[in-house]
C-alpha positions as CSV (number, residue, x, y, z in Angstrom):
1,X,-2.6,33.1,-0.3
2,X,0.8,33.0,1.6
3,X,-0.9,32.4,4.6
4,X,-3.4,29.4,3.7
5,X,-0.1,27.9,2.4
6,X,1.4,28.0,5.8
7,X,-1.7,26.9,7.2
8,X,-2.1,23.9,4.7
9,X,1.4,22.9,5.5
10,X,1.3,22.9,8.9
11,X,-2.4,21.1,8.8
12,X,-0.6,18.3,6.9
13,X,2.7,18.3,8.9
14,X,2.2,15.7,11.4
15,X,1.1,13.3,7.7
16,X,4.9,14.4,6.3
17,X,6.3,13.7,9.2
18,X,4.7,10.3,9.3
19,X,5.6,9.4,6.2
20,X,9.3,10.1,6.5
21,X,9.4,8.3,9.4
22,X,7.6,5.4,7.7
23,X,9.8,5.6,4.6
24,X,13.1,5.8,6.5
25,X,11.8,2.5,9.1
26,X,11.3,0.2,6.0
27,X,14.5,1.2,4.3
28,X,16.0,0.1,7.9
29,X,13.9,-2.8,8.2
30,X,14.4,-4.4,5.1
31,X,18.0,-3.7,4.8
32,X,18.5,-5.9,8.2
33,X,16.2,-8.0,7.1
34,X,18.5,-8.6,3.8
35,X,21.6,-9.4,5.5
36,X,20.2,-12.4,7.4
37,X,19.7,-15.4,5.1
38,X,16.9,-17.9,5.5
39,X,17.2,-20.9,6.8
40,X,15.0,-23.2,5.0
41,X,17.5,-22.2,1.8
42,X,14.4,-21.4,-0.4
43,X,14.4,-17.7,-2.8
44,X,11.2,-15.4,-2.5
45,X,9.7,-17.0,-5.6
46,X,10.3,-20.8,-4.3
47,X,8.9,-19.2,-1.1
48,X,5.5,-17.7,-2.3
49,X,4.7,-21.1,-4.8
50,X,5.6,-23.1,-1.1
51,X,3.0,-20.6,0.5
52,X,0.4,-20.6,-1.8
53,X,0.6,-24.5,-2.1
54,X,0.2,-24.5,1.8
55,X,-2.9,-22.6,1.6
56,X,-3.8,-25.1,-1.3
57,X,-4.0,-22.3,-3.7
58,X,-2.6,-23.5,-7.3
59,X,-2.4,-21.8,-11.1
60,X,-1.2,-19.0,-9.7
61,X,2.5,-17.8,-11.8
62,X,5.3,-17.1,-10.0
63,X,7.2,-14.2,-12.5
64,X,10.6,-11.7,-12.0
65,X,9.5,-8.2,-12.3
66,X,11.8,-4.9,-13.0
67,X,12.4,-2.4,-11.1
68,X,12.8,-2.6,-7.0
69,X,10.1,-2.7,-4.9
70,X,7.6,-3.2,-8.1
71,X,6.6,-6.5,-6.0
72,X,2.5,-7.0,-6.6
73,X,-0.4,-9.4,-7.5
74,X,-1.9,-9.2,-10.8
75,X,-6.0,-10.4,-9.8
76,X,-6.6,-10.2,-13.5
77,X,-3.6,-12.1,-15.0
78,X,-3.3,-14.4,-11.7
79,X,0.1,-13.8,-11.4
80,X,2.2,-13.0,-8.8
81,X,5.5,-10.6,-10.0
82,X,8.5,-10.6,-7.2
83,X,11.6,-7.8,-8.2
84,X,14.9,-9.2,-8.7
85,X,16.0,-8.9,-5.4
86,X,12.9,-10.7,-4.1
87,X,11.9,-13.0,-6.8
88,X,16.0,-14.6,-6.4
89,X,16.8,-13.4,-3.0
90,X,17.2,-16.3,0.1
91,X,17.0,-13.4,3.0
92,X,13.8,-13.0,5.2
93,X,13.2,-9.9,3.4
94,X,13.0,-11.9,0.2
95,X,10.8,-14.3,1.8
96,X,8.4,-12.1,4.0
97,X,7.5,-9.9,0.8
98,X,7.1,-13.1,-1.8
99,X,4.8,-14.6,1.2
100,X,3.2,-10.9,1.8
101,X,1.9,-10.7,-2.0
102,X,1.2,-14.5,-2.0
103,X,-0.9,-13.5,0.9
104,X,-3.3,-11.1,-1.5
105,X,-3.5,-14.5,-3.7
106,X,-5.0,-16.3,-1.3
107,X,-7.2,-13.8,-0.3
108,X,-8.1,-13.4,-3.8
109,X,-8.7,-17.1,-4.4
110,X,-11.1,-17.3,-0.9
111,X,-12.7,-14.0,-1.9
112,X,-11.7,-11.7,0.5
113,X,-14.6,-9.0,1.1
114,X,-12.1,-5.9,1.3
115,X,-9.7,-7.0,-1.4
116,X,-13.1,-7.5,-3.7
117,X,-13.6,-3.7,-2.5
118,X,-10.5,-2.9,-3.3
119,X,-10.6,-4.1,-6.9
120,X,-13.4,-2.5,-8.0
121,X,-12.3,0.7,-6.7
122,X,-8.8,0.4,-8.7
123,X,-9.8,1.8,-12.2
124,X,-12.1,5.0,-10.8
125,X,-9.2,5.8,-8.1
126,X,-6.6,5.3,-10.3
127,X,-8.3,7.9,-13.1
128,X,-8.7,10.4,-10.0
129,X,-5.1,10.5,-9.2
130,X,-4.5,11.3,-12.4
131,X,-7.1,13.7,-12.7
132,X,-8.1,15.4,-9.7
133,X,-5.7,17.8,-9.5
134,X,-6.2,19.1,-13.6
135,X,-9.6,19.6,-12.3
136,X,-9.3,21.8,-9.1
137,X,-6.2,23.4,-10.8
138,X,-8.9,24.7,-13.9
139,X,-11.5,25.3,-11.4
140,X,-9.2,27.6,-9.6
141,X,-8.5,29.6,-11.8
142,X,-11.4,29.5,-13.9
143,X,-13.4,30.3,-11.3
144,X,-15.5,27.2,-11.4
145,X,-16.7,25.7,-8.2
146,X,-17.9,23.0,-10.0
147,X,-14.7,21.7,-11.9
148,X,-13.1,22.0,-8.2
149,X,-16.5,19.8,-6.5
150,X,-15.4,17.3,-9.1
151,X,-11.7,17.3,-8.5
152,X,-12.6,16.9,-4.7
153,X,-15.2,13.8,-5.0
154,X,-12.6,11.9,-7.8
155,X,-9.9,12.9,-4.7
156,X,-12.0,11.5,-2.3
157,X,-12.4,7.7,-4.4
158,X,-9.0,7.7,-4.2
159,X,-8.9,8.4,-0.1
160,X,-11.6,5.4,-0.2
161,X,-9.2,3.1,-2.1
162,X,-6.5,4.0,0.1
163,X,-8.3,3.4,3.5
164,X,-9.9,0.2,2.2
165,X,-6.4,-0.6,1.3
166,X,-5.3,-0.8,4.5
167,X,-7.3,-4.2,5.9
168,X,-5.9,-5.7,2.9
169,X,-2.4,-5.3,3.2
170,X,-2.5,-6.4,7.2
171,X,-4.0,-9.7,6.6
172,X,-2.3,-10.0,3.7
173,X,1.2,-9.9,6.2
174,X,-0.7,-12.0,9.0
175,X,-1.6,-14.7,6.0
176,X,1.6,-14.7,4.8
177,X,3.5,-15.1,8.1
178,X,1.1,-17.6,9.3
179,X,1.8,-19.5,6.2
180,X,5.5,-19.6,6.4
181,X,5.4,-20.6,9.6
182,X,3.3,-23.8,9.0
183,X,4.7,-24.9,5.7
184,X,7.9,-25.0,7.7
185,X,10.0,-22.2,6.1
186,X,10.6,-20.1,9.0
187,X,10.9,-20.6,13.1
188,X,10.1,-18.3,15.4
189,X,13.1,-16.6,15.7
190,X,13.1,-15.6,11.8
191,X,9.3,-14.9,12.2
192,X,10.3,-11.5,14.2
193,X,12.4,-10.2,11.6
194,X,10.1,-11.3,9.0
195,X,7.7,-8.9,11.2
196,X,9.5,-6.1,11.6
197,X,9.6,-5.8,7.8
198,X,6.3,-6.4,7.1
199,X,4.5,-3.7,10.1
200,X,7.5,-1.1,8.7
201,X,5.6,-1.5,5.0
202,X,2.4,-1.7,6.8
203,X,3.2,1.5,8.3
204,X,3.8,3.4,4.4
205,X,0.0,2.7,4.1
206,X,-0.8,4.4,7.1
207,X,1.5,7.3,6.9
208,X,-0.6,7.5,2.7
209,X,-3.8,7.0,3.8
210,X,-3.4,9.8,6.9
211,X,-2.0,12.0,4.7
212,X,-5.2,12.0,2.0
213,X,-7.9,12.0,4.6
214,X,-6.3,14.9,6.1
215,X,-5.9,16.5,2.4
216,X,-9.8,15.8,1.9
217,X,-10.9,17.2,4.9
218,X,-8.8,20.5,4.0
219,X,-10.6,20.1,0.9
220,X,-14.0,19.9,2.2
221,X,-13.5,22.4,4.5
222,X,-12.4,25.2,1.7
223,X,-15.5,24.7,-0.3
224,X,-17.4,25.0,2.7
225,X,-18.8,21.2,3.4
226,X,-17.3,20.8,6.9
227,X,-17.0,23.7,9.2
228,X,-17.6,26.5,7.1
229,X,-15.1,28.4,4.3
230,X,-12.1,29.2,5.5
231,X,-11.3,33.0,4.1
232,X,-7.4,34.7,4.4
233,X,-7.2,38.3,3.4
């Protein structure tokens, strides 16, 4: 048992390491990004209406959410909910995040294939990370292959959500950057810092969705679906 631990930690290493890397670059990213102010004068939430209005998307509210980094687009509610430090904030870290999630409502309003993916894989992924783990946890030590075959295929919806996830949040960026740039709200000069903090949050999805394809495949590997069982004494 010791020794599969090792193994399992090491197999997943390169994932952790990613992700701290990925974690630390947006921290850095968006912190520069903060202390240079925009020049058009506009806050995040002035910035995504200005956005979506450029893409001549309208009805979609513009509301303060708590908590920091709890930016997002609500498909269901149409409404777009910026944090504090986004939603009043006139630095291009405010403004590349508000046009970032006005980007997933215009790809929401033009019916973006992978975002309509996406969405329908929210509520099923969503119950598996909650669940997943209760379920390979019992079958483990009930000694229930199926319980852990469950665990494993709810796991793996919630792999698919993440890798799906990915095309989303890149064209939401390259939407949203695009946008700024022709409704006149940023030059090219603001456009590379804009960039920097966008790929640095692009990069969190990667470092996520490495890290549970590489879980899976361990996974799949222990009960025997890919490559055969793997057995420490």
């Amino acid at each position: 048992m010791f020794l599969a631990t090792i193994d399992y930690f090491l197999y997943l290493l390169p994932a952790m390491l990613l992700t701290l890397w990925a974690q630390g670059r947006i921290m850095r990213a968006y912190a520069a990004g903060a202390r240079v102010p925009s020049a058009a004068g506009v806050t995040g939430a002035q910035a995504a209406v200005l956005v979506m209005r450029e893409a001549g998307l309208t009805g979609v509210a513009v509301e303060p959410a708590a908590g920091d980094l709890s930016d997002h687009y609500d498909p269901q509610g149409k409404v777009l909910r910026l944090s504090h430090a986004v939603y009043s904030g006139r630095s291009l870290s405010a403004l590349g995040v508000a046009a970032h999630e006005a980007g997933h409502a215009v790809q929401d309003a033009s019916g973006y294939p992978a975002l309509v993916v996406r969405n329908l894989i929210v509520p099923l992924a969503g119950l598996g990370s909650r669940v997943f783990w209760l379920l390979i946890t019992a079958g483990l030590l009930l000694g229930m292959a199926r319980l852990i075959l469950w665990g494993v295929i709810l796991f793996s919806v919630v792999v698919a959500f993440q890798l799906v996830n990915l095309p989303v949040e890149f064209d939401a960026s390259r939407r949203g950057r695009r946008l700024l740039e022709s409704a006149g709200l940023m030059g090219p000069e603001e456009d590379q810092v804009v960039a920097r903090v966008l790929d640095a949050a692009a990069w969190t999805y990667v470092a996520a969705a490495l890290t549970g394809v590489l879980t899976l495949i361990d996974d799949l590997v222990q009960l025997g679906v890919l490559g055969g069982r793997r057995d420490h004494e």
